[in-house]
N, C-alpha and C positions, 0 to 999 in steps of 0.2 A: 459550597465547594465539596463537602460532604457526599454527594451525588453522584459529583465527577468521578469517583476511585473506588463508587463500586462495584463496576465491571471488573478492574483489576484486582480489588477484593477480594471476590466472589474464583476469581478464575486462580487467586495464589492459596486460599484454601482447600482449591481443584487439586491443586498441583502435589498438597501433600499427598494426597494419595501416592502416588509416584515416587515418593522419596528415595527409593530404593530403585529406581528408573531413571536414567538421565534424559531429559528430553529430548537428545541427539539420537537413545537408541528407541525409546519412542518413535520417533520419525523414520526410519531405517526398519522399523517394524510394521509401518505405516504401508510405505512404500513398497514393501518387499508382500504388503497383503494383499494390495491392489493390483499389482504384478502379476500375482497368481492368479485373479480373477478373469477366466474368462468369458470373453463378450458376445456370448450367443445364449438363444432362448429359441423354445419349440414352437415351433411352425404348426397350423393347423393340419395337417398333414403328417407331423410325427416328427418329419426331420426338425434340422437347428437350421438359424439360419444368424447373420451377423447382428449384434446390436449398433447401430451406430455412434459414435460417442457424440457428444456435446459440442455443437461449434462453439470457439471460444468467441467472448464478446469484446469490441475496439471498445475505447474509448470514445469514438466518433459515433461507434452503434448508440451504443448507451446516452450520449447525449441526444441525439437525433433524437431518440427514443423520447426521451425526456421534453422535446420542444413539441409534440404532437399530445402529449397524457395532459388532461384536464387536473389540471393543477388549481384550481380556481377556490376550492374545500381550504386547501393549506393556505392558497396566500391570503385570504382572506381573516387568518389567523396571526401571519406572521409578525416578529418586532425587529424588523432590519437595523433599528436605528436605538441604542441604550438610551432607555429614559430617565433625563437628569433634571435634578430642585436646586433652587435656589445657587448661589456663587457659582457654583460648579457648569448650572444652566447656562449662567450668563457666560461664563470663561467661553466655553465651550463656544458658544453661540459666536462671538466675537475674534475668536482667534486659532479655532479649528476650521479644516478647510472642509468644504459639504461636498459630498461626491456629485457629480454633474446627474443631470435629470437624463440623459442620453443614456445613462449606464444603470439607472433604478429597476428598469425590467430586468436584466443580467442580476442583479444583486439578489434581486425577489427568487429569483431561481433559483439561488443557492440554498435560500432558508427557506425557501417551500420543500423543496429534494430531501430536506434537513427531518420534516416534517412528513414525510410519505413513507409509509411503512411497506413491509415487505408482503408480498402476495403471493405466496404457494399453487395458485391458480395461474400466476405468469410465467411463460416459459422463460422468458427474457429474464426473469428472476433467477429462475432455478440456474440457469446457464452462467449468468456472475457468479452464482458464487460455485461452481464446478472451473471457473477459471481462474479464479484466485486460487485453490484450491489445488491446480494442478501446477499452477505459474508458479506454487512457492515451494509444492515439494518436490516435481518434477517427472511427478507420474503420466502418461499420459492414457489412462482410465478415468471415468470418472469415478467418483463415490456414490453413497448412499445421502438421500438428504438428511437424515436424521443418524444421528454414529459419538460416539467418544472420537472417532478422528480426528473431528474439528478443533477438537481440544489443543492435537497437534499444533496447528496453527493458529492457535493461541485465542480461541473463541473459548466463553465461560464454560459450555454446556454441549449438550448434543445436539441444539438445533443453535444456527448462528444468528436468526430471527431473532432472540430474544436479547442478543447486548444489541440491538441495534436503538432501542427506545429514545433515548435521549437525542441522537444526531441522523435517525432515520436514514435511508437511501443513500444518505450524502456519504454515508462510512465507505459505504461498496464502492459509492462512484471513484473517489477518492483512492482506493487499494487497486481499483480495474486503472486508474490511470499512471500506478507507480508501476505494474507488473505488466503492463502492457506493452511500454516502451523498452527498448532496448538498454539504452540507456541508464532509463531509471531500473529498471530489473534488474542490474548488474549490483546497485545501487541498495536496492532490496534487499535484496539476496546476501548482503554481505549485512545488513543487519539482521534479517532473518535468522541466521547460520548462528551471530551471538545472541538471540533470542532461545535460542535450541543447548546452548553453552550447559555445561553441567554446575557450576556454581554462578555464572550470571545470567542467567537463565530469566526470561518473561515470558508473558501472551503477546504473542508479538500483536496481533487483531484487537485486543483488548488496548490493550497500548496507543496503536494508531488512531483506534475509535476516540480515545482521549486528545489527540494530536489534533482530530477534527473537531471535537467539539473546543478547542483553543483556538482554533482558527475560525470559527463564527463565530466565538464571544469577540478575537480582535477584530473580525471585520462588523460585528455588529458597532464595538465602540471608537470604531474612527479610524483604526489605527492602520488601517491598510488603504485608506482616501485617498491620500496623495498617490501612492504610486498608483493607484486605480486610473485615477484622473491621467497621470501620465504617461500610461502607456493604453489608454481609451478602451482599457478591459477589466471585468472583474473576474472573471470564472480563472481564466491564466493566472490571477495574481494571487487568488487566494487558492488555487492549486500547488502553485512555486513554492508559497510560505507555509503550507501546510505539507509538503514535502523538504522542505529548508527546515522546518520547526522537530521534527521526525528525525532529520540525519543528525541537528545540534541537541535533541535529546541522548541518540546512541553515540554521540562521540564523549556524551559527557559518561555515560551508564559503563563504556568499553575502557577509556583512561581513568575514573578514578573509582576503578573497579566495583560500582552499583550491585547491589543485590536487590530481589523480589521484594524486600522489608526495606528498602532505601524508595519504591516507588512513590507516596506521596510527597515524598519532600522533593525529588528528581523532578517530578512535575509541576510544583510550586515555582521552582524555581526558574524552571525552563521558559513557564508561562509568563514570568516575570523580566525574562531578559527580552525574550524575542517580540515582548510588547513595547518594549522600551526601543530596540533596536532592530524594526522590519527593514528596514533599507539593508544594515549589516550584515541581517540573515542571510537576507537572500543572495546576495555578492557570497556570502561566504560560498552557499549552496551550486552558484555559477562557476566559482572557482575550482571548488569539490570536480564539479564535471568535467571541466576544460582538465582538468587538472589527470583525470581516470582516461578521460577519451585519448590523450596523448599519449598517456603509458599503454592503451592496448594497442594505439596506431604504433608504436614500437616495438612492442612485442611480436604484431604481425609480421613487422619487417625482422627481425631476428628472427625468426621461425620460414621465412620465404627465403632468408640469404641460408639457414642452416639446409633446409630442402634444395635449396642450388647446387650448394656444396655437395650433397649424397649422392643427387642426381649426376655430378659430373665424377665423382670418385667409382659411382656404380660402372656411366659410361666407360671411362676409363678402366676399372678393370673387364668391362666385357669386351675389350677391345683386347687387354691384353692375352686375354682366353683366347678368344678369334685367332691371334699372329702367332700363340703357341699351338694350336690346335692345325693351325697351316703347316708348321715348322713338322 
């Protein structure tokens, strides 16, 4: 377990530097550097000419990507499935349910992904993480690949290659599918922001990393089967709960006001409940949405009937100008 905590170790020791820094103006410092930066370089010729930025990468890209790369190294490695002795064997054996053979390719994928390191040589690499990167501060520049920036968004060090050891590929995929979506971005965003907090403050990158490597140890021991089974997928399911697992960590860190020196125990715990309660989670985490999607379909409408109203008080008095300017 020891392992687990310390990328966030390593990254809260980071942090003292900073002391006297809040990481909200960090970010704003961040932001305000990339801003400045512009995006042209000398042409053989003398002049400048445009740099172009980075397309960002789907979540669809990156999988896609992932169904064609010779993945054959990792799975021949992998342990999809926790190795249990004696009583525990037998329980198991007899009264947990075995995830269907239809879905074991889909499963291999997650813990191969988990097991593929990062390649400075792939463009497709460099491109994730300049999309997370700009998805969560809001720049739209790229950066540099190697920087304290990264620090920003909550990676130990200046290259973000290096927490990635333990849960390999699977961390980025995972962050490119929270910041991708609308939805979920909105979502992000609103933990990211108390990631950035000046007294509750985390890595937020450091963090999630830890959130997926909870979510292969559940889906290694069983605990996400059944709903695998039942809704004939595993990538969705162990995306959902590792995005559910993520938002029931920041509600607990936001309400009973967590600090950086509260994080091993915050993550014990965490890992403890939503192993016990995957079905819970994730209902919770459906409800969380339904629950946000509604309030901004409302807001839209307040903000369309407030624009209705301007537009006809404007009409209205340019009408009354017109009948005086007759007069």
């Amino acid at each position: 377990m020891e392992e687990a905590f310390v990328t966030l170790k390593r990254a809260a020791l980071a942090a003292v530097k900073y002391d006297d820094v809040s990481p909200k103006a960090m970010l704003l410092e961040a932001q305000a550097e990339w801003s400045a930066v512009e995006t042209i370089q000398p042409s053989e010729s003398g002049s400048v000419k445009p740099v172009p930025k980075t397309r960002l990468v789907t979540y669809s890209e990156l999988l896609n990507h992932f169904q064609t790369v010779d993945l054959s190294q990792e799975t021949a490695t992998i342990v999809p499935v926790q190795r249990r002795s004696g009583v525990s064997a037998l329980a198991h054996a007899v009264f947990a349910p075995k995830l269907q053979k239809s879905l074991h390719r889909e499963r291999n994928l997650i813990f191969a992904m988990a097991l593929y390191g990062f390649n400075n040589g792939q463009a497709l690499h460099i491109r994730v993480l300049q999309t997370i990167y700009r998805k969560l501060t809001g720049t739209s520049l790229d950066c540099t690949r190697f920087g304290n920036h990264w620090q920003v968004i909550g990676f130990q060090g200046a290259d973000p290659a290096t927490d990635l050891r333990g849960t390999g590929f699977l961390s980025l995929v995972h962050l490119i599918y929270l910041v991708m979506d609308d939805q979920r971005l909105q979502l992000t965003l609103e933990i990211f922001r108390l990631s950035q907090d000046k007294i509750q403050n985390f890595p937020f990158c450091a963090l999630s990393i830890n959130v997926t490597r909870i979510t292969l140890q559940s889906l290694r021991e069983g605990v996400l089967t059944r709903e695998c089974n039942r809704r004939q997928e595993v990538l969705g399911v162990a995306n959902e709960f590792y995005t559910a697992t993520l938002y029931h960590l920041y509600y607990i860190w936001r309400h009973q006001k967590k600090t950086i020196t509260d994080t091993g125990f915050v993550l014990k715990e965490v890992e403890t409940w939503v192993k016990k309660n995957p079905s819970k989670v994730l209902k919770n985490l459906r409800a969380i949405l339904t629950a946000k999607q509604s309030a901004r379909k409302v807001s839209k409408v307040e903000v369309n009937k407030k624009n209705e109203n301007e537009l006809s008080f404007t009409k209205l008095a340019e009408t009354d100008v017109a009948d005086s300017a007759q007069v």
